[in-house]
Every structure is written in C-alpha cells, then in structure tokens.
Gaussian input, Z-matrix of N, CA and C with variables (Angstrom, degrees):
# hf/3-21g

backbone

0 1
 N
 C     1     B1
 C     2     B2     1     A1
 N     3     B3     2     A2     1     D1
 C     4     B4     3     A3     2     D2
 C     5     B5     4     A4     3     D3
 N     6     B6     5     A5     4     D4
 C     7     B7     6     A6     5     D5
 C     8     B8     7     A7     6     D6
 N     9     B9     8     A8     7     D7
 C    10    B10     9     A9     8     D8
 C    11    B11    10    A10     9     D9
 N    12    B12    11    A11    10    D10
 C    13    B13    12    A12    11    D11
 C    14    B14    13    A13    12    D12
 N    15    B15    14    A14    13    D13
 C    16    B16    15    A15    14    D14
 C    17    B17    16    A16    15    D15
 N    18    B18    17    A17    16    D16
 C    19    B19    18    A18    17    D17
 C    20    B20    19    A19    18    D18
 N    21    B21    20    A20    19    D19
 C    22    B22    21    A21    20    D20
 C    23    B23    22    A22    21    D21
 N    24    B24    23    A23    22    D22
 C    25    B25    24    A24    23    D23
 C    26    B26    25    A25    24    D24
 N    27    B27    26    A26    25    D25
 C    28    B28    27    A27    26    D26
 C    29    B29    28    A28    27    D27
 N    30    B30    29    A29    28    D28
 C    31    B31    30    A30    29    D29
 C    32    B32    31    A31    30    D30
 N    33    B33    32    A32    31    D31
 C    34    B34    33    A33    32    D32
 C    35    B35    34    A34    33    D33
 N    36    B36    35    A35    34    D34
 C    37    B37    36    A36    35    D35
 C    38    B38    37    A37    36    D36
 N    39    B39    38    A38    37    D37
 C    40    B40    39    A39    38    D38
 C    41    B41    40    A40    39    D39
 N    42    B42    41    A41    40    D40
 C    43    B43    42    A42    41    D41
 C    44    B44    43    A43    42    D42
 N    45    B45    44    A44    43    D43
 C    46    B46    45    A45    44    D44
 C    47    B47    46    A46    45    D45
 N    48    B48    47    A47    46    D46
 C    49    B49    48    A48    47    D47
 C    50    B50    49    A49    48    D48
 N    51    B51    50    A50    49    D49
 C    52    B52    51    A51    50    D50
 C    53    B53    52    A52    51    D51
 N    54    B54    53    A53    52    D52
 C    55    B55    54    A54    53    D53
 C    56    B56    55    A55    54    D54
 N    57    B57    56    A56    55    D55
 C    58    B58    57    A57    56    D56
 C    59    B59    58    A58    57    D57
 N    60    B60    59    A59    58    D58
 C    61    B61    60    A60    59    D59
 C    62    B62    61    A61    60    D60
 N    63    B63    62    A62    61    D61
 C    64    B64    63    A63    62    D62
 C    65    B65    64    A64    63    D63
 N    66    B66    65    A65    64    D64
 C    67    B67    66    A66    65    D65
 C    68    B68    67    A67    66    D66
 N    69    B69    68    A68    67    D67
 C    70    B70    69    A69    68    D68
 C    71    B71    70    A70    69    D69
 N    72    B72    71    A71    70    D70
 C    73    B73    72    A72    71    D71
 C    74    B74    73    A73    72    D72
 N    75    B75    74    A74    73    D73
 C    76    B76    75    A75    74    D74
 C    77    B77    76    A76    75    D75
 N    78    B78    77    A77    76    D76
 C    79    B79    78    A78    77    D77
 C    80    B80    79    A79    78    D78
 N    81    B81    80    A80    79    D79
 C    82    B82    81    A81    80    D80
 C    83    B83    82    A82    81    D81
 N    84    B84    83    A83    82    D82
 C    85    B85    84    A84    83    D83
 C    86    B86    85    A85    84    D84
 N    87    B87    86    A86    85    D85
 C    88    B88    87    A87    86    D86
 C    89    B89    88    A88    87    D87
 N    90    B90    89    A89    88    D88
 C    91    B91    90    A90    89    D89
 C    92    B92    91    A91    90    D90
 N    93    B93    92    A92    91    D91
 C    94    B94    93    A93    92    D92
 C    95    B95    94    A94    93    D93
 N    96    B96    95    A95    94    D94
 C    97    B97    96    A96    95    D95
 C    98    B98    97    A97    96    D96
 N    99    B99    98    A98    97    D97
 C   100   B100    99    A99    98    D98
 C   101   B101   100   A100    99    D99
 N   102   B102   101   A101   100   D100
 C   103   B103   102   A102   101   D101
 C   104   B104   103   A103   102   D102
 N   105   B105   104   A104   103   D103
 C   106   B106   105   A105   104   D104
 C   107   B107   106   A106   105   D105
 N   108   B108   107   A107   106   D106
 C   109   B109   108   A108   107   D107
 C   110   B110   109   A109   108   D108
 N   111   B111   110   A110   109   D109
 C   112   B112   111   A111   110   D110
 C   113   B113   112   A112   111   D111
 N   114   B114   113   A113   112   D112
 C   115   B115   114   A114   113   D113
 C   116   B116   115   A115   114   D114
 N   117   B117   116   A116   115   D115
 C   118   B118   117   A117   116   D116
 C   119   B119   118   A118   117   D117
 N   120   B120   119   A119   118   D118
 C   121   B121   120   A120   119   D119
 C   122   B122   121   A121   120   D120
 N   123   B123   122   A122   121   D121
 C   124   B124   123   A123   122   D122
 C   125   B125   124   A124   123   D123
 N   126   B126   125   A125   124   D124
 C   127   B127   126   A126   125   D125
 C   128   B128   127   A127   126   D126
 N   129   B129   128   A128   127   D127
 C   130   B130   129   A129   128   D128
 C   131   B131   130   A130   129   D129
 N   132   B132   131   A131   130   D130
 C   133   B133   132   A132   131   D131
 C   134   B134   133   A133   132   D132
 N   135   B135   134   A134   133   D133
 C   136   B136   135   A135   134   D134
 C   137   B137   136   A136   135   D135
 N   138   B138   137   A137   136   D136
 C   139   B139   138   A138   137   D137
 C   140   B140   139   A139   138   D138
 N   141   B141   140   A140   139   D139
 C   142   B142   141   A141   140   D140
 C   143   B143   142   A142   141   D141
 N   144   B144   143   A143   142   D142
 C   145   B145   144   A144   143   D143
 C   146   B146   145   A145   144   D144
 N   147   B147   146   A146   145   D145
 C   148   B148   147   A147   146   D146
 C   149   B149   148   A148   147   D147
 N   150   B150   149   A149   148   D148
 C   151   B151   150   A150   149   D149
 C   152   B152   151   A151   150   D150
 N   153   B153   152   A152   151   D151
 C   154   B154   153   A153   152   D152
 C   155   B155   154   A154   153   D153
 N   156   B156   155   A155   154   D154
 C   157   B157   156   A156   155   D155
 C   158   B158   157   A157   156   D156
 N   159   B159   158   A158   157   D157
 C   160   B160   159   A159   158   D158
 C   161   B161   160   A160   159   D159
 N   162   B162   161   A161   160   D160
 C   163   B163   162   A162   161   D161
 C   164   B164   163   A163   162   D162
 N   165   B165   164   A164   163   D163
 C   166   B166   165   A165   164   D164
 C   167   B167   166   A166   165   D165
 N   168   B168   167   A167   166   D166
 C   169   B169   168   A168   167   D167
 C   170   B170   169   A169   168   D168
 N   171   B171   170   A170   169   D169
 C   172   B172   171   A171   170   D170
 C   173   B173   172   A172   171   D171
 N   174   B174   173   A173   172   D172
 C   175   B175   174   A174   173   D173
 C   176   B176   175   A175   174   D174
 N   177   B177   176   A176   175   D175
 C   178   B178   177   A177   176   D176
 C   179   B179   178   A178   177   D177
 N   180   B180   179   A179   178   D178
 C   181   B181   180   A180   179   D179
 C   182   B182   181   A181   180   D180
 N   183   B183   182   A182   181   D181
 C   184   B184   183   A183   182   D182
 C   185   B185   184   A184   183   D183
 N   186   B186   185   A185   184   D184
 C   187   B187   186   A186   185   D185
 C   188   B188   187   A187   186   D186
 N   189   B189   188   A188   187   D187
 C   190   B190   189   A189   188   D188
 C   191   B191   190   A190   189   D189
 N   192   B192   191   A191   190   D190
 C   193   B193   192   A192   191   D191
 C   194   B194   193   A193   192   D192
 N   195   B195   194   A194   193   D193
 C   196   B196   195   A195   194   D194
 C   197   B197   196   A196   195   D195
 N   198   B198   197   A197   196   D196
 C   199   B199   198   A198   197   D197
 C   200   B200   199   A199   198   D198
 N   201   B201   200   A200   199   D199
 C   202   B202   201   A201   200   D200
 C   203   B203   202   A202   201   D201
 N   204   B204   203   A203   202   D202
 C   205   B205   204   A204   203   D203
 C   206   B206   205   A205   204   D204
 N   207   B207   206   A206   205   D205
 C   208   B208   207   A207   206   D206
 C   209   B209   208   A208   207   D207
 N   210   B210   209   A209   208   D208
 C   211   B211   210   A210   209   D209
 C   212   B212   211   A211   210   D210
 N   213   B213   212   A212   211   D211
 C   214   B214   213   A213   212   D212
 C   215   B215   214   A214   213   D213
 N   216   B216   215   A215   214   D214
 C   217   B217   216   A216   215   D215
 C   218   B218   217   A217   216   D216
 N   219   B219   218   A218   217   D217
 C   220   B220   219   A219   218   D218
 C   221   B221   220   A220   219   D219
 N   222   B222   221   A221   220   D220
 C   223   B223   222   A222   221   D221
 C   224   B224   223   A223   222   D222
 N   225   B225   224   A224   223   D223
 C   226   B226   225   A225   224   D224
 C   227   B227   226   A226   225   D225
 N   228   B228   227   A227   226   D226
 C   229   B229   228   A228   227   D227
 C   230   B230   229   A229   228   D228
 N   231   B231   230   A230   229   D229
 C   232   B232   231   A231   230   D230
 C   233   B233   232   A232   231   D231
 N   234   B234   233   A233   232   D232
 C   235   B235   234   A234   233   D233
 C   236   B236   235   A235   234   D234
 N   237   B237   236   A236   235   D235
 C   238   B238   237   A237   236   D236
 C   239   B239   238   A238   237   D237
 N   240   B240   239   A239   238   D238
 C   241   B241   240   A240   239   D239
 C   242   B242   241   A241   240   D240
 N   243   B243   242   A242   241   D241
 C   244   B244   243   A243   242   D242
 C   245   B245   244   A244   243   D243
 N   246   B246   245   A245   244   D244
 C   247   B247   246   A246   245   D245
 C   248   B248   247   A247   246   D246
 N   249   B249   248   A248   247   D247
 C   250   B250   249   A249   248   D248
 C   251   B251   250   A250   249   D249
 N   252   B252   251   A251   250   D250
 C   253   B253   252   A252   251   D251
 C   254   B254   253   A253   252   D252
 N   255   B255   254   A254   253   D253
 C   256   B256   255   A255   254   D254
 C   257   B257   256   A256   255   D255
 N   258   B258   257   A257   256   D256
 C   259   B259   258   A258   257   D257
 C   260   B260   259   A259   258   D258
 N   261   B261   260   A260   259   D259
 C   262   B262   261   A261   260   D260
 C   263   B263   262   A262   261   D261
 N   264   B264   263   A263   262   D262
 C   265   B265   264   A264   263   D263
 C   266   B266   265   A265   264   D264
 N   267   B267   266   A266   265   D265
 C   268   B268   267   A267   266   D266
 C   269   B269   268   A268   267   D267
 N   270   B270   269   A269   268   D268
 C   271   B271   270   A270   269   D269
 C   272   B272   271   A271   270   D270
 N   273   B273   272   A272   271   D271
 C   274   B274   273   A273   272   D272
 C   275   B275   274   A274   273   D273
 N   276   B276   275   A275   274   D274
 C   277   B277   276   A276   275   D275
 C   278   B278   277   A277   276   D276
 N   279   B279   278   A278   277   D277
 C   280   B280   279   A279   278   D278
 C   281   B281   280   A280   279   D279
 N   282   B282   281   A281   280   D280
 C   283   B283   282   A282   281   D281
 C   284   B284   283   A283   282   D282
 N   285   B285   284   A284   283   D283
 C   286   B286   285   A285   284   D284
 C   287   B287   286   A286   285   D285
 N   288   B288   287   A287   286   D286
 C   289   B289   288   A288   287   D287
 C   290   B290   289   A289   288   D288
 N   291   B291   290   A290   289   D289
 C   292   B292   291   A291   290   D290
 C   293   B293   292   A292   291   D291

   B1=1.4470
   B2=1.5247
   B3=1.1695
   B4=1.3111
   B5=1.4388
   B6=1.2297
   B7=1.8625
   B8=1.9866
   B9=1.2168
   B10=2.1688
   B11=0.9410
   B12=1.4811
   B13=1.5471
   B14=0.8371
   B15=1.6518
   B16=1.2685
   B17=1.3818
   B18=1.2965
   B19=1.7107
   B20=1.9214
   B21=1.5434
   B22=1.6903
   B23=1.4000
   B24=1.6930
   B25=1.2725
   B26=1.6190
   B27=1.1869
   B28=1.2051
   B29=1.6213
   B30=1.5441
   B31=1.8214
   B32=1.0763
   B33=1.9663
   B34=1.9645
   B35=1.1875
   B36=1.0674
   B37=1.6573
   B38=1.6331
   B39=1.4007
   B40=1.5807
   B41=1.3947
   B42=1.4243
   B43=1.2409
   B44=1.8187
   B45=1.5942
   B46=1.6928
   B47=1.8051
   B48=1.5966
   B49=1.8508
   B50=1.7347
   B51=1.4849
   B52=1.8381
   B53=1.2461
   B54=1.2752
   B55=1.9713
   B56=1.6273
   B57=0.9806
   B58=1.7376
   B59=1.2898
   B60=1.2977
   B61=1.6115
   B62=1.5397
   B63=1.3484
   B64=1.6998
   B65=1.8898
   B66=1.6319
   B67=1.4425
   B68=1.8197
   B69=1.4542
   B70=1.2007
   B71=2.0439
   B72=1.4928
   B73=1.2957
   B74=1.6142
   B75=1.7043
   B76=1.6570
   B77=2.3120
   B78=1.1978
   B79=1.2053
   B80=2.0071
   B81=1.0239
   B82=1.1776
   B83=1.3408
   B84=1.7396
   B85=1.1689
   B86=1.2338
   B87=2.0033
   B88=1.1429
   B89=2.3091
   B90=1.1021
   B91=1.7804
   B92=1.3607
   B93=1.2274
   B94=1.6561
   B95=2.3006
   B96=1.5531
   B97=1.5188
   B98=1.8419
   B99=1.0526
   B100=1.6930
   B101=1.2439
   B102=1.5348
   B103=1.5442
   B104=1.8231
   B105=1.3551
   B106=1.5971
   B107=0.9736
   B108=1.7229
   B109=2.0068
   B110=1.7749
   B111=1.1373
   B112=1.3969
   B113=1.7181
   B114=1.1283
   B115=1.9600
   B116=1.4910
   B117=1.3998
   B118=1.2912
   B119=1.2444
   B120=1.2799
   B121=1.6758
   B122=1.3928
   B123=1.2055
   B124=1.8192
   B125=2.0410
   B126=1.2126
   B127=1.2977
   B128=1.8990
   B129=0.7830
   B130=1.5365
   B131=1.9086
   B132=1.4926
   B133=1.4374
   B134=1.5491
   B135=1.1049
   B136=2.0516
   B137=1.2628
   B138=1.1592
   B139=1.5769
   B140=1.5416
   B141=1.2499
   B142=1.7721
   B143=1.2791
   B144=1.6205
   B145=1.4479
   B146=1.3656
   B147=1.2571
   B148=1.1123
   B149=1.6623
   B150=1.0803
   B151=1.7004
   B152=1.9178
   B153=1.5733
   B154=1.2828
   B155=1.5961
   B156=1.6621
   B157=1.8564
   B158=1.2791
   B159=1.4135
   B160=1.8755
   B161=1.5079
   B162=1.0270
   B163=1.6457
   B164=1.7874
   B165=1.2569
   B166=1.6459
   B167=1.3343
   B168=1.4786
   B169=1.3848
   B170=1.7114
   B171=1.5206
   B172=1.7217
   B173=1.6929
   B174=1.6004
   B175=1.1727
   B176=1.6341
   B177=1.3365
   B178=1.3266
   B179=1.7232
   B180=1.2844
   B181=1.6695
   B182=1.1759
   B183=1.0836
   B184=1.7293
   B185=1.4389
   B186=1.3811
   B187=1.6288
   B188=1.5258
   B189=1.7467
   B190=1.8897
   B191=1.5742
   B192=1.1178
   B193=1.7669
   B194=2.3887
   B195=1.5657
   B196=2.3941
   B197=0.8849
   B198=1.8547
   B199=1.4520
   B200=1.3758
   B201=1.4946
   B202=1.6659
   B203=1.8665
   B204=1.4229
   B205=1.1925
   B206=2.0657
   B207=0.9096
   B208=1.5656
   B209=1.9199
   B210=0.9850
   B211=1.3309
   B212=2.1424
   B213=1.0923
   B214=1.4438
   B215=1.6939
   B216=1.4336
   B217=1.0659
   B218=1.5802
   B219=1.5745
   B220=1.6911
   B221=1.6355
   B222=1.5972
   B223=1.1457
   B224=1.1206
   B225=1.2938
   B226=1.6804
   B227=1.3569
   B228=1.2391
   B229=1.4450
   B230=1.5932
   B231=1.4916
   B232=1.7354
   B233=1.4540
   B234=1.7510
   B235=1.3039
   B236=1.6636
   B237=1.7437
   B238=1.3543
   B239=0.9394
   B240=1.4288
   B241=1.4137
   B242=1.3297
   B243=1.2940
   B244=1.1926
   B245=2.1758
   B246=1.5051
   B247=1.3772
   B248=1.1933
   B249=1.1819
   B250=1.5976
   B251=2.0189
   B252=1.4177
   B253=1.7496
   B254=1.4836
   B255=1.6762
   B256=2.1479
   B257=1.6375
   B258=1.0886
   B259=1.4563
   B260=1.3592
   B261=1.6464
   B262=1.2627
   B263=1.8472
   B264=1.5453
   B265=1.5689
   B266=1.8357
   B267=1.0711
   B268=1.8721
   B269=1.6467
   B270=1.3181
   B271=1.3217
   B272=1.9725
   B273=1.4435
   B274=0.8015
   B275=1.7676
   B276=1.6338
   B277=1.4923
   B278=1.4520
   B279=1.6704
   B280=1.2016
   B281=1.0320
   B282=1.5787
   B283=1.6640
   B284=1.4944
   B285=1.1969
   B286=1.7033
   B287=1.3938
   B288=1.1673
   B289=1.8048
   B290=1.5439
   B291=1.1148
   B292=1.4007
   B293=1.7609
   A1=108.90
   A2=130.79
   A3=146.76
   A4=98.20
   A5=118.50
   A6=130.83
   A7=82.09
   A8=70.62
   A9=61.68
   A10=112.37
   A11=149.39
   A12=150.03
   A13=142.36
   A14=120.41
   A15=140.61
   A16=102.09
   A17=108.98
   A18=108.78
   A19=104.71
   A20=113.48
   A21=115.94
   A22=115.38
   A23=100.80
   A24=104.54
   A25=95.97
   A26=109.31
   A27=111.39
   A28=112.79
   A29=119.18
   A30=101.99
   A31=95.74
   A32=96.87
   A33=107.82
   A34=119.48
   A35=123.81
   A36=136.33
   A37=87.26
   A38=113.18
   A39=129.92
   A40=94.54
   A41=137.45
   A42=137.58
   A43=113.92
   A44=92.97
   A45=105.77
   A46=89.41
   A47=94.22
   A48=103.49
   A49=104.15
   A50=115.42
   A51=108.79
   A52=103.42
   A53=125.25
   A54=110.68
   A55=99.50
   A56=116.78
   A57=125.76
   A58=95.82
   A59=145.44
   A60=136.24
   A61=147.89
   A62=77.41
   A63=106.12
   A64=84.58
   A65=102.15
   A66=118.73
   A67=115.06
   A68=101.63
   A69=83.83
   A70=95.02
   A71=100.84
   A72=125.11
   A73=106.07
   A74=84.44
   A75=105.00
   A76=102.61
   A77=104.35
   A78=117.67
   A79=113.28
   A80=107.28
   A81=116.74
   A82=136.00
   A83=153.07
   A84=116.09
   A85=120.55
   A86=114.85
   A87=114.20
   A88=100.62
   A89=105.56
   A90=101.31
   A91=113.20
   A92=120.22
   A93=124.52
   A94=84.24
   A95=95.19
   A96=92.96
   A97=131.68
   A98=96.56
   A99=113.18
   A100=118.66
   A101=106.19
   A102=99.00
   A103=101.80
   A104=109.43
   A105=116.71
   A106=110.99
   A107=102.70
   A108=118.91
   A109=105.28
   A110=111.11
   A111=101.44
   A112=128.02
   A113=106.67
   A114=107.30
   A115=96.72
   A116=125.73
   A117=149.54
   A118=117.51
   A119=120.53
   A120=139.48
   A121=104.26
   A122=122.97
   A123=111.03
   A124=82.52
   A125=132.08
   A126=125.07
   A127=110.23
   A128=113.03
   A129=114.58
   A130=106.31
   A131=107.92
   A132=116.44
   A133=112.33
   A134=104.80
   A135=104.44
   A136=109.51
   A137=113.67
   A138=117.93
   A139=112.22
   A140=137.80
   A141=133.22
   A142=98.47
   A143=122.27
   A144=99.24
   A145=160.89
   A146=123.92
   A147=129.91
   A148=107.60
   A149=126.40
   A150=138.38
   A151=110.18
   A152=121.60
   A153=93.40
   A154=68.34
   A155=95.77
   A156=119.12
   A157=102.68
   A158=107.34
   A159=142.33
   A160=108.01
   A161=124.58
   A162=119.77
   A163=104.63
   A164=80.79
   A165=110.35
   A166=119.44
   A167=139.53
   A168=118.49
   A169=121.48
   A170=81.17
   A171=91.97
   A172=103.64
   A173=107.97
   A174=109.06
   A175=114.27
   A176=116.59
   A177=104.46
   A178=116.77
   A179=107.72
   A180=126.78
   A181=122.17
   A182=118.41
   A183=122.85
   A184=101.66
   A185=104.74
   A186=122.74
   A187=99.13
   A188=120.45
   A189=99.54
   A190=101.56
   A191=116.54
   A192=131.88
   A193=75.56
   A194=71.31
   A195=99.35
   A196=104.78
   A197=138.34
   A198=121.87
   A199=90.99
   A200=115.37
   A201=96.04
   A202=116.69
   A203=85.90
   A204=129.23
   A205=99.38
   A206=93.21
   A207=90.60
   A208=111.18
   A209=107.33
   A210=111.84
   A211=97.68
   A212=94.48
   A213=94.39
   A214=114.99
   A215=128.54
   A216=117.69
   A217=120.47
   A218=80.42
   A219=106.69
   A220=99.27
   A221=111.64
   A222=142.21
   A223=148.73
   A224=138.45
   A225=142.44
   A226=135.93
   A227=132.88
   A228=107.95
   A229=126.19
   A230=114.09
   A231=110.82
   A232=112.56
   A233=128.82
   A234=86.94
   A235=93.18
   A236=103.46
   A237=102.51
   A238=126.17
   A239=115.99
   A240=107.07
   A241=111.84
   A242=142.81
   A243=134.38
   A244=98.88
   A245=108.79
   A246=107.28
   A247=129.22
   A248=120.74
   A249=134.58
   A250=85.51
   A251=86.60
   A252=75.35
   A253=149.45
   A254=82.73
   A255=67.54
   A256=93.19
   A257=121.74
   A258=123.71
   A259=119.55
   A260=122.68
   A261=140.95
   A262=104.07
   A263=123.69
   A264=112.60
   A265=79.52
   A266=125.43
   A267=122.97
   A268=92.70
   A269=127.98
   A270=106.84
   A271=128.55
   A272=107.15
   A273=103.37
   A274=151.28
   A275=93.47
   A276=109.24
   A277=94.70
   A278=148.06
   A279=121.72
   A280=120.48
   A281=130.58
   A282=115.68
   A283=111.45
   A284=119.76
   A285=97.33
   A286=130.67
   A287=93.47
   A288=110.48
   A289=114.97
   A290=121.19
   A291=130.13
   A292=95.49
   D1=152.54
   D2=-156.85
   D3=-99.89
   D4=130.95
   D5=-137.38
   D6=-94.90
   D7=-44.99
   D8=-168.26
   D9=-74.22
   D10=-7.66
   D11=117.04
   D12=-66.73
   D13=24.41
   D14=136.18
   D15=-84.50
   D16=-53.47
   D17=-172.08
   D18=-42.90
   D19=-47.64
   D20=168.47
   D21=-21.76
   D22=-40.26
   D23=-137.95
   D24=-82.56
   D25=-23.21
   D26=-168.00
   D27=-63.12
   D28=124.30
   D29=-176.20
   D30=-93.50
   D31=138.25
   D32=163.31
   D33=-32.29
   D34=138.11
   D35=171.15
   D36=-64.59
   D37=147.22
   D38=168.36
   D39=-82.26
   D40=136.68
   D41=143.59
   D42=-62.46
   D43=120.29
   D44=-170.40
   D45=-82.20
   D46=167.23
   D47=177.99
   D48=-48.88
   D49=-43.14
   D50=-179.19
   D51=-66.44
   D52=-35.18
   D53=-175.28
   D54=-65.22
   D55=-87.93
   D56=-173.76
   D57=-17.10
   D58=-14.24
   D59=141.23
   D60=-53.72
   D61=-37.83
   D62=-158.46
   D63=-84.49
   D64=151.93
   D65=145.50
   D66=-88.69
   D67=132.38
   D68=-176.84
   D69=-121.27
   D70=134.67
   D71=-165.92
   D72=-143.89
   D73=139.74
   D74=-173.42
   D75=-47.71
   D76=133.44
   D77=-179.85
   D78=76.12
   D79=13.18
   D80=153.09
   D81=-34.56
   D82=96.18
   D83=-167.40
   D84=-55.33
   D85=145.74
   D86=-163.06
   D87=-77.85
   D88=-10.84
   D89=165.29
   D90=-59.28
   D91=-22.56
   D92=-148.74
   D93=-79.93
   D94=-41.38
   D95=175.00
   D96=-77.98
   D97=20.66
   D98=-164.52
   D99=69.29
   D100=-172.78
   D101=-168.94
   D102=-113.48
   D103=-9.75
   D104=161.72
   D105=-75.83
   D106=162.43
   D107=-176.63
   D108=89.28
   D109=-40.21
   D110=-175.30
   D111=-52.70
   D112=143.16
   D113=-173.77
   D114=-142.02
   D115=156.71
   D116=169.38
   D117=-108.40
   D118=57.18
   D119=153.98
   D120=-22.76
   D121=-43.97
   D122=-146.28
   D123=-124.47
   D124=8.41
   D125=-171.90
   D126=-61.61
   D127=119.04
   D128=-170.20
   D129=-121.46
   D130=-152.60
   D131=171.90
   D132=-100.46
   D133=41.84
   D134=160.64
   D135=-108.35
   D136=90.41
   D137=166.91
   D138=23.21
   D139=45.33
   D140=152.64
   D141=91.99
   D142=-15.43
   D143=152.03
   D144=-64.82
   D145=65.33
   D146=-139.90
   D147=-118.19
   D148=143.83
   D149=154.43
   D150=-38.76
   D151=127.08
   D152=173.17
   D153=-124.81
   D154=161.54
   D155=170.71
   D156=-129.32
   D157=153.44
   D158=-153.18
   D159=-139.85
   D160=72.60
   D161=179.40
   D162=-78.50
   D163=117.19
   D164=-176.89
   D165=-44.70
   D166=165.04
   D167=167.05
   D168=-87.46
   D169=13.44
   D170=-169.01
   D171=-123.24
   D172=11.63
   D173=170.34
   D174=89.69
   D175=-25.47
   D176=162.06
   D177=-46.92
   D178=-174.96
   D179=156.08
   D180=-135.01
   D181=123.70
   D182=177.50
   D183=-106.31
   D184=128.71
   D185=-176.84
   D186=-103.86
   D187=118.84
   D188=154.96
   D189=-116.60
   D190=-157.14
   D191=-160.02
   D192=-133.33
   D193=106.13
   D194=165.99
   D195=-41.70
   D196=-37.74
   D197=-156.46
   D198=-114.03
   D199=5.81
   D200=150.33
   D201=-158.39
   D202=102.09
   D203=-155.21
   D204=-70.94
   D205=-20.40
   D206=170.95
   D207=-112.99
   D208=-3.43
   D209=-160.64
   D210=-78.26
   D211=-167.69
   D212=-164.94
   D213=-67.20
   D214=141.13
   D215=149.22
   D216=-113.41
   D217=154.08
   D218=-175.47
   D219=-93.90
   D220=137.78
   D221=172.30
   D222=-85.30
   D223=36.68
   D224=-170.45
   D225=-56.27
   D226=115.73
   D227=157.24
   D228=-44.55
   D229=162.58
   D230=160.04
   D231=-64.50
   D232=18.15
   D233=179.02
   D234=-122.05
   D235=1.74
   D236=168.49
   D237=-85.37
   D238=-25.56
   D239=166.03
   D240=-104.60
   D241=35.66
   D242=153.15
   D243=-88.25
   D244=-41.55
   D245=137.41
   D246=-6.00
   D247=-84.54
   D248=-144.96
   D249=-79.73
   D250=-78.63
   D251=172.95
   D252=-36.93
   D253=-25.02
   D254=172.93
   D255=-97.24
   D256=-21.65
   D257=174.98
   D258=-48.08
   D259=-36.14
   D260=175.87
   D261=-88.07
   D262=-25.23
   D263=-166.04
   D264=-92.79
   D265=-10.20
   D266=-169.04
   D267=-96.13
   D268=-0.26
   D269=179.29
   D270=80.82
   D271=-1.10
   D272=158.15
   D273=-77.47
   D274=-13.49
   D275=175.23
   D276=-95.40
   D277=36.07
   D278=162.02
   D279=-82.72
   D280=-5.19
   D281=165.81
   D282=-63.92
   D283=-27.78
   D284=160.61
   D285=-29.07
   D286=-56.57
   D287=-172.93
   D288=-62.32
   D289=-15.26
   D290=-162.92
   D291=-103.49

C-alpha cells in the first residue's frame, strides 16, 4: 500500500481542552500530546521497535520512537514528510540501512 495513503488514513487527533493549551514544538515530550491518535505505520518484525505517527489537528505529524512513549516527539509538516517518503520509496535514504 502506498505510504502516503496510509499516512491519509490516519485521522487527526481532535485537540482535547489540555492540548488547545499547549504549544506544540519539534522535540516536545511526546506525553505532552496524549496518549490517543497514535498508529504504527512503519511497525514491522524488529522486536516492538517501531515508529508510531500522530496527525495533528492542524495537519502536522508528530513522529515518537514506541519504546519510548514519553520521550520526545518530532514534528513535520505534510509536505515534509510527504518528502521524506517518496525520498525513502526513491531510494535515497538507503544509507541508513547500511
């Protein structure tokens, strides 16, 4: 399935009465955004380590790391990570892998 139409699929988190407070900024703890909305797009066979994503009610995405669920999240627009993804299905992020 085509990553950036899964990413669609994902529904905006509603901002609860505590979010509509909060600033939300890249490295933010990812608790500060609740613990609903979250999905594992990229969850595979590595032992539960997996990427979970948070589509914002404002259309961003906040990415954290599953096995640490309070630890920081990272912040994107849709056009950075529509970016990163075709950037990664084009083969340019494979020095990661190496």
């Amino acid at each position: 399935m085509d990553r950036i139409k899964e990413m669609d699929r994902i529904k905006p988190q509603s901002r609860t009465h505590s979010q509509s407070h909060i600033r939300v900024y890249n490295g933010m703890p990812a608790r500060e955004l609740g613990s609903e909305g979250w999905h594992k797009p990229w969850s595979g066979g590595n032992g539960g380590n997996c990427l979970e994503a948070m589509k914002l009610a404002d259309g961003r995405i906040a990415v954290r790391q599953s096995t640490d669920p309070d630890g920081p999240a990272l912040i994107y627009t849709p056009d950075e990570m529509n970016a990163f993804i075709e950037g990664a299905k084009a083969g340019v992020a494979d020095f990661l892998l190496s």
